[in-house]
N, C-alpha and C positions, 0 to 999 in steps of 0.2 A: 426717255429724254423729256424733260420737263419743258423744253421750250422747241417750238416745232423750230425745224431750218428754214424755213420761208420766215418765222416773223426775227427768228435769230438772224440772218441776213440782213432784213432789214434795217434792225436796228442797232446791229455789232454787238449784243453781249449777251453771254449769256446766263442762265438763271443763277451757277455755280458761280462766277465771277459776280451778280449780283449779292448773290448772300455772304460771299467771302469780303465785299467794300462796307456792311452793314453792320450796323449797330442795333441791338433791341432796345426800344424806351417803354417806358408806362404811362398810357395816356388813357383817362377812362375810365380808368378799371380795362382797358383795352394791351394788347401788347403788339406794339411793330416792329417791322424790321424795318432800320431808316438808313437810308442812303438815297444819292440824287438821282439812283434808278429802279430804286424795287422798295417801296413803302406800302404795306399790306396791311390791314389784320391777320392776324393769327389766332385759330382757336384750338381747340383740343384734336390732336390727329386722329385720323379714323372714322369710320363711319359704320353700320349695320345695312344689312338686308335690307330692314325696315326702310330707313333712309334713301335707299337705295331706291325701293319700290316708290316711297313718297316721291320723289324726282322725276320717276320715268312717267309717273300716272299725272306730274305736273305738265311735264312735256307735251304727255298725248292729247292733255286737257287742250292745251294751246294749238295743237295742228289744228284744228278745221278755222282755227280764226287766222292763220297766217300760210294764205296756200299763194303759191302763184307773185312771190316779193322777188323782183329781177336782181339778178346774180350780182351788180355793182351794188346794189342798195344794203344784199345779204353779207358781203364780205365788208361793206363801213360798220355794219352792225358789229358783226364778230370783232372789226381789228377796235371799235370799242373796249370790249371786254378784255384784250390782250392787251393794248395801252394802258387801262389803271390799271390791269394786276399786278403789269411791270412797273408802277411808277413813272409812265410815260407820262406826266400829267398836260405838260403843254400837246401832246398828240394826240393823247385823249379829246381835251377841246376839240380842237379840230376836229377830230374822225365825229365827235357827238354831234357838231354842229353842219357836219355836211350829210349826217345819215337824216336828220332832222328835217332836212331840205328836201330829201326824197321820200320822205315815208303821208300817205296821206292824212287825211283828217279826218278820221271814222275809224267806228267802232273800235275795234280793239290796238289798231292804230295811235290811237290816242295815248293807251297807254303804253305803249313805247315809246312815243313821244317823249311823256313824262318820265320814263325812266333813264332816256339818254338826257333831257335834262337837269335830276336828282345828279348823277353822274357826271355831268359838265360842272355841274356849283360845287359839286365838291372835289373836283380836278381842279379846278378855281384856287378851290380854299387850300390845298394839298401844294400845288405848285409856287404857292404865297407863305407856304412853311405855319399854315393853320390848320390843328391835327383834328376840332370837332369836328364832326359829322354836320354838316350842313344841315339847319332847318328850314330856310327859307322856301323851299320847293317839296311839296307830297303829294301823293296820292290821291283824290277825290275819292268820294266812295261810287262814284259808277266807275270806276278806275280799278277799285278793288280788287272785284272777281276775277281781274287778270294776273292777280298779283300770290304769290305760295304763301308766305305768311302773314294771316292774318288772329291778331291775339287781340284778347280784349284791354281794355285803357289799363285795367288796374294790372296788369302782368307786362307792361312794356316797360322796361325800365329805362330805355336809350331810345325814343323817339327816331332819331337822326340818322344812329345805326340801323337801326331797323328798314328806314326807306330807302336806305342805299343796298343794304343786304338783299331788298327787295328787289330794287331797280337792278342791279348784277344778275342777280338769278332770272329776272326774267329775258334780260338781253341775251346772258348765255343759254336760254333754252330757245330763244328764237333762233338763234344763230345756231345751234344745234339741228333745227329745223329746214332752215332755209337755204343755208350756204354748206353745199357740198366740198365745198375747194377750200373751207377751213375744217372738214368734217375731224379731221386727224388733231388737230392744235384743239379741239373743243373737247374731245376724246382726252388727250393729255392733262386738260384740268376736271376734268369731271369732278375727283379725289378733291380740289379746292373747296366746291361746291358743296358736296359732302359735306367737309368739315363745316363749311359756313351754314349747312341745316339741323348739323347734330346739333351745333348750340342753342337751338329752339324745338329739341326734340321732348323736354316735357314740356314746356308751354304748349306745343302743337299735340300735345298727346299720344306721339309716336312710341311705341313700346316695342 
């Protein structure tokens, strides 16, 4: 099942009726799937071992900096990530702006901060029917090291995508971390995440 029954409940529809109301457009060099409930990237399906490993050893990287984040703070974080994938963008805001409210001001904090951020301006731009990739908000570089990809200037070709790709991957792996009562719906998109690392699997070197 591609969409747990708790955030299916919540929000009445599900993935299948998403993609059956949708349309693909080309934006980018990018390809979506557009409708008023599920607007995505899309990349190439499938993922490797390789891939696979890169993720888990991202994840592990992140447990010792995100120990001990209280269960209401852990589930705004996750229903983040569940809100844009669905094209929830007005929910999105919210859930980024009230997880933002609870999370503090330190260390590695921070960069969560900035990735529910990245992710509210471009729920922003998404909800207002504007398909770039948001540039006004990135990463610092003491922000960095929290962050899976990192390439050098002259191999990024999509600046915009890149910080949002970022900012997802890292929500979804805190939320993978923190919140056990979304542990199942994080489980269900893992495969997204995949796909959204193979397409930087030779820039990052992954063989």
């Amino acid at each position: 099942m591609f969409m747990s029954e708790k955030f299916q409940g919540t929000y009445g529809i599900s993935d299948e009726q998403a993609t059956n109301r949708g349309t693909t457009i080309q934006h980018s060099n990018r390809s979506f799937v557009c409708n008023p409930f599920h607007l995505i990237h899309q990349k190439n399906e499938g993922g490797s071992d390789t891939t696979e490993r890169f993720l888990t050893e991202y994840i592990n990287r992140l447990r010792p900096h995100f120990t001990g984040v209280p269960a209401v703070t852990a589930h705004e974080i996750a229903s983040v990530f569940l809100a844009f994938k669905f094209g929830l963008y007005r929910t999105a805001i919210h859930e980024c702006t009230q997880a933002i409210s609870l999370i503090p001001d330190s260390g590695a904090d921070v960069a969560l901060k900035k990735a529910l951020s990245i992710v509210r301006a471009n729920a922003q731009d998404l909800e207002n029917a504007q398909f770039t990739a948001d540039l006004s908000i990135a990463f610092s570089e003491d922000e960095r090291p929290y962050v899976p990809i990192i390439l050098p200037r002259d191999q990024i070709e999509d600046p915009g995508t890149l910080e949002l790709d970022n900012a997802l991957i890292l929500i979804y792996s805190v939320a993978v971390l923190t919140s056990p009562d979304d542990e199942e719906a994080m489980a269900e998109h893992r495969k997204f995440i995949i796909r959204m690392l193979t397409g930087y699997k030779k820039a990052l070197g992954i063989s």
